[in-house]
N, C-alpha and C positions, 0 to 999 in steps of 0.2 A: 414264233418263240422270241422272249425279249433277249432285246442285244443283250446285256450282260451274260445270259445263260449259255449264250453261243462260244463264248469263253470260256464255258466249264471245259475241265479237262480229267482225265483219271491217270493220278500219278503215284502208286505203289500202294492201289485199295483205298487211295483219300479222295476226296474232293476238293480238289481249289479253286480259287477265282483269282482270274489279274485283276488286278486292279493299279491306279496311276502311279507312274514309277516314281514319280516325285514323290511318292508318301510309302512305296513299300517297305523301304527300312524303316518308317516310325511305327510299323502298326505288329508289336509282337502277339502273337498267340498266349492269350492267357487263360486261366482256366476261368471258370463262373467266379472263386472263389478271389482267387486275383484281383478281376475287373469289379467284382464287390470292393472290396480296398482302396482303389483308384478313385470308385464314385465314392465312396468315405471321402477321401481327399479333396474328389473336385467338389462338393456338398456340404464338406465339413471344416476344410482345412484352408483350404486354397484363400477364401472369401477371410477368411480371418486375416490371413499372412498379409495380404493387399490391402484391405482397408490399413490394418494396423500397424505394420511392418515395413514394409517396401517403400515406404519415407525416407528412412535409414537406414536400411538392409538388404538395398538392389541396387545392381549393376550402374542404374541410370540416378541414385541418390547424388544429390549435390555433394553431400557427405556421409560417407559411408562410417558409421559408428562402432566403434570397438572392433574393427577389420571384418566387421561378420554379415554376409552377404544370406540373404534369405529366399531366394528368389530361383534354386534349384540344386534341385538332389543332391549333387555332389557340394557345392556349399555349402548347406549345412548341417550334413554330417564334417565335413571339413572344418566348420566350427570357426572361431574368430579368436583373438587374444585369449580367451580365457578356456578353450579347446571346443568339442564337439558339439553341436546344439542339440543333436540327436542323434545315439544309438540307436536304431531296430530294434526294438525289444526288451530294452532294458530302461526301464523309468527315472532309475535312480540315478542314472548317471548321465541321464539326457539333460542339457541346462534349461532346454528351453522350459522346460515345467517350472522349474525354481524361478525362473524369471518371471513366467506365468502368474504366476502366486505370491509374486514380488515377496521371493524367502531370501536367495541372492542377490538377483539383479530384480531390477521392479520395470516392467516391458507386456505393456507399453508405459511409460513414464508416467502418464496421464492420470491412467486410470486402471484398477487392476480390470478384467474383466468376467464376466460370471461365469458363476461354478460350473453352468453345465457347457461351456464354449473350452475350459479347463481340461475336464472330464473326455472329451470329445478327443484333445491332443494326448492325453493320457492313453485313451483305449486305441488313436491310430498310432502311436508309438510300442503297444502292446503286438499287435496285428501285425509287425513289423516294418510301419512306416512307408506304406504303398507311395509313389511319387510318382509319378510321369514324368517329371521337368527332367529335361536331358542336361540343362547347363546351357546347351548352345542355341546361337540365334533362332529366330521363330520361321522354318523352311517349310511346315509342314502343308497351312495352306496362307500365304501371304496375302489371300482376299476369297471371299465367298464365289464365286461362279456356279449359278445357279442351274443352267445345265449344263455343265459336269454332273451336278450332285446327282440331275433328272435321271441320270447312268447307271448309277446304282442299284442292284438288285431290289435292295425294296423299297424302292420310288418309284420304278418301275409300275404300270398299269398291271391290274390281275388282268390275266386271258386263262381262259381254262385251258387246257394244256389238252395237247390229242395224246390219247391212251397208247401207250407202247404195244407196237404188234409184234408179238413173238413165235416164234416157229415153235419150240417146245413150249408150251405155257403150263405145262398138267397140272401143277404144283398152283398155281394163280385161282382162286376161286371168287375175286372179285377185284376191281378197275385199279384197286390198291393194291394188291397183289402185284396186279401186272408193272405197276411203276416199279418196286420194292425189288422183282424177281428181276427185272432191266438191267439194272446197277449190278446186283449178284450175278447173272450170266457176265457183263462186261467185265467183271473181277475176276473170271473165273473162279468163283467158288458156288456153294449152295447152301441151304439153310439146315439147319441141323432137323432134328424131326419134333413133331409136336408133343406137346408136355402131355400128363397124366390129367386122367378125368379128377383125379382126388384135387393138382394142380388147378385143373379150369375153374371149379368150382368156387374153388377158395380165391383165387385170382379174381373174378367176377363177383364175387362175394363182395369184398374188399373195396372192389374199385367202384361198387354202384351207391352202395349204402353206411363202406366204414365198418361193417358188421363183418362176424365170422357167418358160416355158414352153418344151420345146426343140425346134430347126429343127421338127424332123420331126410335132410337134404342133401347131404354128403351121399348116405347110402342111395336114396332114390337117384340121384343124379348116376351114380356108378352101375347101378342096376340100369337103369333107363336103355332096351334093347335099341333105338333111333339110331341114326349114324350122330357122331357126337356133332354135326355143323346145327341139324335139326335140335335135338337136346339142349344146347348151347341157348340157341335163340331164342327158346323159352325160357329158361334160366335170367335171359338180359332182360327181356320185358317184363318179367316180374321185377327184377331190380328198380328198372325205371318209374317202373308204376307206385313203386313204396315210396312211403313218405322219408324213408329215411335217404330217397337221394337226397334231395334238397340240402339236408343237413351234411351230406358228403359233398356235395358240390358245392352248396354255399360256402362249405368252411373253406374250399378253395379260391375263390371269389373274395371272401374276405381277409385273404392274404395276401392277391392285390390291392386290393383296396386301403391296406393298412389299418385294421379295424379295431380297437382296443375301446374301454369303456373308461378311459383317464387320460389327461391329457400328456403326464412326463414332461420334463421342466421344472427347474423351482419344487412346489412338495406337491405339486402332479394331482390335480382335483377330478377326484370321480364324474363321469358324466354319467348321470342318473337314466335318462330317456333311449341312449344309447340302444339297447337293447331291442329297440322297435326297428331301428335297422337292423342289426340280424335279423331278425324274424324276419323281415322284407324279404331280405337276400335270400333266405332258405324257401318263403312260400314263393318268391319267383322262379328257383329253380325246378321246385316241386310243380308249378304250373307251366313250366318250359316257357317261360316271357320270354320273345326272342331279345337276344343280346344287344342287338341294336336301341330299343325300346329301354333297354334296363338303363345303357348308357346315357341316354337322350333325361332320362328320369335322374340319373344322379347329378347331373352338370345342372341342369333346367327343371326341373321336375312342377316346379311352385309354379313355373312359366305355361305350362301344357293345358288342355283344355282336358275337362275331364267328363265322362260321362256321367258320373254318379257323385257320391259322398264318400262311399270308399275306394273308390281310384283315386279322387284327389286327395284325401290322404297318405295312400303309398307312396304318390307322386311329392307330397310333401316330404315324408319320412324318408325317401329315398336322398335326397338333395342331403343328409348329413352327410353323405359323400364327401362336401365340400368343408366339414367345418370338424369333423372326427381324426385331424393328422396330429402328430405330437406338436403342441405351441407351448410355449411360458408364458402364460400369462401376468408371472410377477413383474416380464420387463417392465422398467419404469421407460424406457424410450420407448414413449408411442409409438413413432414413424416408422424405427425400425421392428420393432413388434409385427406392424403392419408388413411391412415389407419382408419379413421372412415368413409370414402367414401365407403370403400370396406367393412365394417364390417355392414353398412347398408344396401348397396346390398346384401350380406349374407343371413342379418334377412331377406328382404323382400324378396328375392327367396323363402326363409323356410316358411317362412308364408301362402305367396300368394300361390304356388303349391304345397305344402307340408303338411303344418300346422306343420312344425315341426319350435321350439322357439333354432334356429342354434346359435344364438349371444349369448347364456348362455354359449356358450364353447369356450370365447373368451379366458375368463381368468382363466379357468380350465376346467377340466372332467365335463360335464354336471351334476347338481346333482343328476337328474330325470331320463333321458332318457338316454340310449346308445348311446351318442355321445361322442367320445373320444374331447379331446383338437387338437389332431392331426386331425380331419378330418376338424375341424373347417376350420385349416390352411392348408390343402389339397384344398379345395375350396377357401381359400383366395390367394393361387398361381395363381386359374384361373383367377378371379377378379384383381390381382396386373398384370397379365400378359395382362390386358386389358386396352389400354389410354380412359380414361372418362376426365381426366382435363387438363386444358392448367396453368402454372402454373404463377404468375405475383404476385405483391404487391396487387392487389387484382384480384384472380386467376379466372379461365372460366371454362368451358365445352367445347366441340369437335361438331364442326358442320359439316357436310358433304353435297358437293352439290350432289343433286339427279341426278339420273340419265336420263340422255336424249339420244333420236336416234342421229347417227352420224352427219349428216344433220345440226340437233339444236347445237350440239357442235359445228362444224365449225363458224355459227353463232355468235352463245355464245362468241367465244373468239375473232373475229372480233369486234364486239361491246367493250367488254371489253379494246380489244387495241385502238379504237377510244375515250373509254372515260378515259382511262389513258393520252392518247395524249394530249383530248380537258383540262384536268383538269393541267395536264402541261403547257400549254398555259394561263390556267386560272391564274394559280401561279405565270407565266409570270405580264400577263396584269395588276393585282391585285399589284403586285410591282409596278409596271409602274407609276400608278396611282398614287399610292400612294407619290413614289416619285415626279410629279408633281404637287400634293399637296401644298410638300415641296417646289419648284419650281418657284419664279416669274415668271421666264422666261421660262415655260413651258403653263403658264397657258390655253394659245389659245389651247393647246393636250387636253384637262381637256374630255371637250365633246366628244372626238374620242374616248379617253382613256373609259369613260365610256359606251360608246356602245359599243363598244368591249366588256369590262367584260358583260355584260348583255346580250351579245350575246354568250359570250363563257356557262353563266349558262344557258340561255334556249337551246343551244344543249346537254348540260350535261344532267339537265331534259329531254331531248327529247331520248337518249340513252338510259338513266335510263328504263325510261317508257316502250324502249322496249325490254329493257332485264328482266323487272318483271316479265312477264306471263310464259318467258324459262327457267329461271336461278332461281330454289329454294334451300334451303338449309332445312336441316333436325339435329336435336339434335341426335349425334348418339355417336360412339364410333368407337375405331381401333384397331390392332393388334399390340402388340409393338412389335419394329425391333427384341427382342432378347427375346423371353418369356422363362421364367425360375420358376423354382420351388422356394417359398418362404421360411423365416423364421419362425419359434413358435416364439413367442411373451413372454417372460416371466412377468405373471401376466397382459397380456393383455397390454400391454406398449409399445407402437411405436418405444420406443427406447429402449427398454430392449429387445436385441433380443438373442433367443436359436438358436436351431439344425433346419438345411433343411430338410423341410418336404415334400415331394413328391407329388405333384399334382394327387387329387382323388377327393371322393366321399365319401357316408358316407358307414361307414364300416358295418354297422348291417344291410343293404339292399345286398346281396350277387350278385346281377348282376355290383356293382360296381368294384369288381377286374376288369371285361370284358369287363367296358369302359375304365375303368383307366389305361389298357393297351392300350389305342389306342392314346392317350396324347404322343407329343415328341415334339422334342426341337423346332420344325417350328412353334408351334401355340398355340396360349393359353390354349385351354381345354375348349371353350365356348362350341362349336359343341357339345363335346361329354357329355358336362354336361349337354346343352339339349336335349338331343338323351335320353340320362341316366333317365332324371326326366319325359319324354314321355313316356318310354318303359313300356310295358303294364305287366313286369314282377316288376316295382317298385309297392309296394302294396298302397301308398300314394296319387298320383295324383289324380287316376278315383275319388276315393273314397272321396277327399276334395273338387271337383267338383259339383261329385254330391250332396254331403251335402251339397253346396250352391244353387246350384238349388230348394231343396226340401226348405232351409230353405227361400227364398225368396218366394216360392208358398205357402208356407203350415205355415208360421209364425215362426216356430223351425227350426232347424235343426235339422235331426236323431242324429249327436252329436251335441252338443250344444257351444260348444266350435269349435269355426267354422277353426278358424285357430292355433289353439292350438290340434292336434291329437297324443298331447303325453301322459306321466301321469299323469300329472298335468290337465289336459283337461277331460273332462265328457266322459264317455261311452257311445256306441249308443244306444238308447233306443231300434231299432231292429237294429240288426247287420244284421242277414241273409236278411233282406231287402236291406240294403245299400250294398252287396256287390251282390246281385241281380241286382239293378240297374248300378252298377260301372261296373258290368262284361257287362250287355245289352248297358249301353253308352260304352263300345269301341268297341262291336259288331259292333254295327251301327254307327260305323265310327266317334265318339267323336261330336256328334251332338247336340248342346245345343238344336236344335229347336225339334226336334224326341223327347228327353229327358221331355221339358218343355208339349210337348203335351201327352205325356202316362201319367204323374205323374195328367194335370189336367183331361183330361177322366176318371179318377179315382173315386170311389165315395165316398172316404175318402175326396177328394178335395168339392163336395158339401154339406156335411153336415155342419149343424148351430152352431152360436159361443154361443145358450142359454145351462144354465146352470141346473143342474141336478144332484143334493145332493147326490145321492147312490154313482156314481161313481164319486163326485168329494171328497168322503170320503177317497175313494180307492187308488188314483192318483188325489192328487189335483196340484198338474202342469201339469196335459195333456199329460204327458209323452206316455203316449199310442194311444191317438189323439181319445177319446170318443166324442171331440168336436172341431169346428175349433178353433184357435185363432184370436181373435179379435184382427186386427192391424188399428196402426192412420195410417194415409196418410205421407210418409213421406216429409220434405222441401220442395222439387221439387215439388212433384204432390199437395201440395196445393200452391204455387206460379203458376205451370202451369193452373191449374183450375182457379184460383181468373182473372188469364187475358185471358183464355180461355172464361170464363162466362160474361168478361166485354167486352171481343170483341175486344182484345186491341194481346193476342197472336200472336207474328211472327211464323209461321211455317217452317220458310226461314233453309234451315238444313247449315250444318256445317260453313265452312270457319274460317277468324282471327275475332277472336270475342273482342278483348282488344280496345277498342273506344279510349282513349287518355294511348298510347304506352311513359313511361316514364323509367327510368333506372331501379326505385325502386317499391315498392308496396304502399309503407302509403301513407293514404289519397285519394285513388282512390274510385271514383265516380260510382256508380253501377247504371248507368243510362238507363235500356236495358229491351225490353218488345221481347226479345226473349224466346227461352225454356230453363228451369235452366241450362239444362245439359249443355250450351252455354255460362253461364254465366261464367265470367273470375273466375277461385279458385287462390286465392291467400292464401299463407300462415300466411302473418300477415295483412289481411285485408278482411273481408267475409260481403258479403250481411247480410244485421241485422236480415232478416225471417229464412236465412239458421243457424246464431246462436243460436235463440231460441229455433229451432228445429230438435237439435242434428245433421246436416251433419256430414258426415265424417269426421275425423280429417283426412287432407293432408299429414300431418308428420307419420302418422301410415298405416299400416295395415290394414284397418278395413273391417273384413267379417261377421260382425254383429252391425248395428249401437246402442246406445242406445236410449232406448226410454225413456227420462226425464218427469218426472209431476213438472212443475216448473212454479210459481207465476208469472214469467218474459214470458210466453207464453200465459197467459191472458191478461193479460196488452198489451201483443202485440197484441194479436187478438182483442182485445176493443179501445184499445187507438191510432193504427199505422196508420200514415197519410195514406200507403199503403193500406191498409185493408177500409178505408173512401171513396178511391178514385175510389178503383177497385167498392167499394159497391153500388158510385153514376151512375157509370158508367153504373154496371149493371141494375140499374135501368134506366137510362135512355136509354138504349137497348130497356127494355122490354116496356118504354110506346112508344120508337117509332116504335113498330110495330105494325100492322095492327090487333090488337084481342077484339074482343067483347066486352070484361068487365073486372074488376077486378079479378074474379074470376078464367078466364082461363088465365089473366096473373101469378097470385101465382099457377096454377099447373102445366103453363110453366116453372118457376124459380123452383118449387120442383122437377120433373124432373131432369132440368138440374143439379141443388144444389146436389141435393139429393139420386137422381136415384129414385125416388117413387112419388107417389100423395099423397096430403096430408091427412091425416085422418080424419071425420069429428069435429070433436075441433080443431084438427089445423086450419080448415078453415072457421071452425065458428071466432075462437080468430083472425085469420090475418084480415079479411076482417072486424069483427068489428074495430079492431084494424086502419086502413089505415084511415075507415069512421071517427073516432072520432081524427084523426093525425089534427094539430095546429103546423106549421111550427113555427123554429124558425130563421132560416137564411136568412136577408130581398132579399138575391141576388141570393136565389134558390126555384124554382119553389115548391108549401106544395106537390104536387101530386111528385113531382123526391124529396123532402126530406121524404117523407111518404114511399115510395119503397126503397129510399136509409136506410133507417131506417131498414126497414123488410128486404132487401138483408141483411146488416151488420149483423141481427140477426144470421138468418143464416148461414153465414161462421162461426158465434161462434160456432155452436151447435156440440154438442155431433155427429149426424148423420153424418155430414160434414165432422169429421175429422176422423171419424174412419170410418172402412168398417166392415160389417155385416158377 
């Protein structure tokens, strides 16, 4: 058992961990939502305040300007001569904006700086200005020691964990069970009892494909005489086997990954090709590519050998990984252009495979974790040694045509030369014309002149056409001609450059010296860096994997902090579970679908989300899983549902999903009755159902969405022309089909709605309810406004949006 775990202790139903006393007072418990704010700061804020500020507004300034110290929390809010620099919350009265914007003060003096570096201080001053800085000296860790950090629970080596032996075990129906029920005996308490088949359905439903489940599977399932463990399992593997996981798992996958089709920044330019990774992501999940392989393919993909002609194009296509994160490309400062390119690919490596928070150690020693400032910059050799941008007055991305059999090239470049030729001629005739325009004595050419040009653009278009279907292009990345080990950054500053730092790895993972020897002057270090975060001797990957999987099944995650696996991040409520499962998922070949189907056969997975006073005295956050968690539906699955239920859903899967393809993003029209996950993410322009209801932010990370209760998501479920239209619609489904009465239409629509029949009051109240309905809309039928009424109800309700 690893040292750390030997430390756990049970103190009043929670799990803790010691940890060094020299840092227990710096490390408060905060929630996800908190430690989002802090990484806003450290990501967003921090890097600004030092380059720009801390000249003249730190402790250690030669001269400290207008009394105002910038360099921690309580200075400045404390403010300087002219008062506060920043309220919490309040914009107007914060000065540092106005200085910002050199409206009052102009700071930095220099130079204002841009709108969206502005914006940044604006939304973390909204959010309530999260800060870490305590004011006082730096005690937390006054140098890296690299084992201490090795102590840590998760730096610690996976071992699989020996299965808990228990005297009672009745309740345990498999090896997770038994971890689950451990804890709950040691609490003295027990699990509440398991939910309704109407519940499992719809839960499984949900979890595999995004989709409801429909009348006629509801009922089969509830009918079905099996014991429900039997029943169940069929249920799963038909989920698995539908194409529509993919599209349910992928979307979760490209929430790590931070996947949007525009890049945010400046006026934020659409990336056209985009959409070939989704579709990657979604047919890898659908073919269960193990997670290892998918990772190896986003870092390196271009680099891997391939069998065929279409592996190496996923493998190309896969690598926009690296080049899909929010950039500006209007900076006019190259270097730093550069340097926050690659200091974003950093974080989201750390994040997404790791959960470790890498961009804290841009502009020193990590506070928290064992990461040097040098490893930062070990890894930003690999990234700096990698072309992601095309550089211009307003600068690009790397596109790469995909690859084709020899055949199609020969093709490819025949067409290509007939439409350079024809488009030369075009340029030709197009002058011609023009000039006898100008021409009296041309005029009688006028008409030849123009069929020519209209001849020369319908072969153009005719070329075009058939080079579209052979000749693709994909958002990728290259090797540059010379890769080389980078600079240290002093204080994090694109232009303040130290000492060369030798392209690695992070140093408190010990299988890194044994890649970081294999890095030399011919190639970047991609390969090896994802060979390095694959290898089943890194103790981070399996493990941040699989506490996405659990937490997307099961409502938590074992840690809760999903991409946060440092100090600053929550402990797993079971450890020796999670590293149970991390050591069985690379057993079994890094297999999401094996994974997603043991954790739901479980019978921790069928118990109810009702509640139960003893033990929610004990552990009132669930931490030990006495009961399920109740989750809403998230964005998706209630836009999929609302046009599923209206009948209006496209099933059509992947392809270019962007309808009217423009340079920029504002102002684009979400006009599309396909499945969300289809739906264009754009970063400064999002469907208004996906706003209300928390999507993923594109510019982050996110492996844990939040779930908001906010005013703005009644109003939308009450008042949205969307939510009226799908409601009428549904109802006019239900009377135009073939059923008896009223009666067995509302326990069709409950059903479908619902996944249940309704209960006797409910279906006393509906049907009196319809009978006493008095339309008021002269140009809609009272029987489709009396349903459209009672559908709308229903997508409001409680049932609806949550699952049992």
């Amino acid at each position: 058992m690893h040292l750390l775990f030997k430390t756990l202790f049970l103190l009043g139903g929670f799990l803790l961990a010691a940890i060094p006393a020299a840092i227990a007072d710096e490390l408060p418990v905060r929630t996800p939502d908190e430690q989002k704010g802090i990484d806003f700061f450290e990501s967003r804020i921090r890097p600004v305040l030092s380059k720009h500020c801390y000249e003249c507004h730190a402790a250690d300034s030669e001269k400290v300007l207008g009394g105002l110290l910038l360099d921690s929390r309580e200075a400045m809010q404390m403010g300087g001569d002219s008062g506060p620099a920043v309220i919490p919350g309040d914009t107007d009265e914060s000065l540092i904006l106005g200085a910002l914007r050199h409206e009052n003060f102009e700071m930095p003096p220099t130079e204002k700086l841009p709108e969206n570096v502005i914006a940044d201080f604006e939304a973390w001053i909204k959010m309530g200005a999260p800060d870490p800085r305590d004011g006082k000296p730096a005690t937390v860790q006054p140098s890296i020691d690299l084992e201490q950090g090795r102590e840590f629970w998760s730096f610690q080596p996976i071992i699989e964990s020996a299965v808990p032996q228990l005297e009672n075990d009745d309740w345990a129906e498999s090896k997770i069970d038994l971890f689950i029920l451990a804890q709950l005996q040691s609490a003295d308490i027990e699990p509440v009892g398991d939910a309704s088949r109407a519940s499992l359905i719809r839960r499984v439903s949900y979890a595999l494909t995004g989709l409801p489940p429909t009348a006629e599977e509801v009922l089969s399932f509830l009918e079905d005489p099996r014991p429900t463990p039997e029943a169940l399992a069929e249920r799963i593997d038909i989920g698995l086997a539908s194409s529509h996981f993919g599209e349910r798992w992928g979307r979760h996958w490209l929430d790590v990954v931070r996947f949007a089709e525009s890049s945010g920044g400046g006026r934020s330019l659409m990336f056209k090709e985009a959409w070939r990774f989704r579709d990657y992501v979604i047919e890898s999940f659908n073919n269960d590519k193990p997670i290892n392989h998918l990772i190896r393919e986003h870092i390196a993909g271009d680099l891997l050998p391939a069998d065929n002609v279409e592996q190496a194009a996923d493998q190309l296509i896969a690598t926009g990984f690296m080049t899909l994160g929010p950039t500006n490309y209007e900076q006019q400062d190259k270097t730093l252009l550069r340097m926050d390119l690659i200091d974003e690919q950093i974080d989201t490596t750390g994040r997404a495979f790791m959960g470790m928070t890498l961009n804290c150690a841009r502009c020193h020693d990590h506070k928290f974790d064992p990461i040097p400032t040098k490893d930062y910059y070990a890894l930003a050799g690999i990234f700096g040694s990698t072309e992601v941008l095309t550089f211009a007055n307003v600068s690009g991305f790397v596109t790469r045509q995909l690859p084709v059999l020899p055949e199609q090239q020969v093709e490819i470049d025949e067409l290509k030369m007939r439409r350079e030729e024809t488009r030369q001629q075009l340029k030709q005739a197009e002058s011609a014309l023009k000039q006898a325009k100008n021409d009296p004595s041309s005029q009688s050419n006028l008409a030849e002149l123009n069929a020519e040009v209209e001849r020369l653009k319908k072969v153009d278009r005719q070329v075009t056409n058939q080079l579209r279907p052979i000749l693709a292009y994909a958002m990728s990345v290259n090797e540059v001609a010379e890769p080389r080990d980078g600079h240290l950054h002093i204080r994090g500053s694109a232009h303040n450059v130290g000492p060369v730092v030798e392209r690695g790895f992070l140093s408190v993972i010990p299988s890194s010296e044994e890649y970081r020897a294999r890095i030399n002057d011919q190639q970047s270090g991609r390969l090896e860096l994802a060979d390095w975060i694959v290898d089943e001797q890194n103790p981070l990957t399996a493990r941040v994997y699989v506490n996405r999987i659990w937490q997307h099944l099961l409502g938590e995650g074992l840690v809760r902090t999903p991409d946060n696996f440092g100090l600053t991040g929550q402990i797993p409520s079971h450890p020796e579970l999670l590293d149970y499962l991390a050591s069985r998922f690379m057993q079994e070949g890094w297999s999401t679908k094996q994974l997603v189907r043991e954790i739901m056969l479980s019978h921790v997975y069928r118990i109810a989300t009702e509640h139960d006073p003893h033990p929610a005295q004990v552990d009132s956050e669930n931490r030990l899983l006495w009961r399920a968690h109740k989750k809403r539906l998230d964005a998706e699955a209630i836009r999929d549902t609302l046009l599923f239920l209206s009948g209006e859903l496209d099933l059509k899967p992947g392809g270019f999903t962007i309808r009217h393809f423009t340079t920029y993003d504002y102002g684009y029209e979400f006009d599309t009755v396909r499945r969300s996950v289809y739906v264009p993410v754009f970063r400064n322009a999002m469907l208004d159902l996906f706003e209300a209801f928390d999507v993923a932010n594109p510019n982050l990370v996110v492996g844990r969405r939040s779930s908001s209760t906010l005013p703005t998501q009644s109003l939308y479920l009450m008042n949205s022309p969307f939510m009226r239209e799908q409601a009428e619609l549904t109802a006019k489904r239900l009377l135009s089909q073939e059923l008896p009465n009223d009666e067995t239409r509302l326990e069709d629509i409950y059903l479908q709605a619902l996944g249940r029949m309704p209960t006797e009051n409910e279906r006393q109240l509906a049907l009196e309810y319809l009978r006493q309905f008095q339309g008021t809309e002269e140009n809609i039928d009272d029987d489709v406004e009396g349903w459209t009424s009672l559908c709308h109800s229903l997508f409001c309700s409680l049932d609806f949006l949550f699952l049992n």
